[in-house]
N, C-alpha and C positions, 0 to 999 in steps of 0.2 A: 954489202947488203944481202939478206936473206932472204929469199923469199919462195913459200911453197903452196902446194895446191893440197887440202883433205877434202874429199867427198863423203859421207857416213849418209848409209841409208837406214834410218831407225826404226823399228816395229815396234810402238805400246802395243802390249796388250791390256785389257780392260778398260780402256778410254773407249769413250763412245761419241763423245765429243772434242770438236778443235779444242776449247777453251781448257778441257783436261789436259788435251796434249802440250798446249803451250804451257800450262802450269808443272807439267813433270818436266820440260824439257828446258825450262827458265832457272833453275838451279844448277843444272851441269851446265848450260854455256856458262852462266856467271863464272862459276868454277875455272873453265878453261880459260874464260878469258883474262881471270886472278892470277893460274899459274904459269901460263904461255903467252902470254900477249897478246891472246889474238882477237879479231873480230869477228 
């Protein structure tokens, strides 16, 4: 079994709101969690 730790501290800029944020940043997790497994 594998198992590891990523931390990523992200800077949007041009978001002014959460709701923006969560909308830029809901397509890269999907991403990762498509080609890595991960949650």
């Amino acid at each position: 079994m594998s198992l590891g730790l990523l931390t990523l501290h992200i800077q949007i800029s041009g978001c002014s709101s959460l709701k923006e944020k969560r909308g830029r940043l809901k397509p890269l997790l999907a991403r990762l969690h498509r080609e890595f497994n991960v949650s």
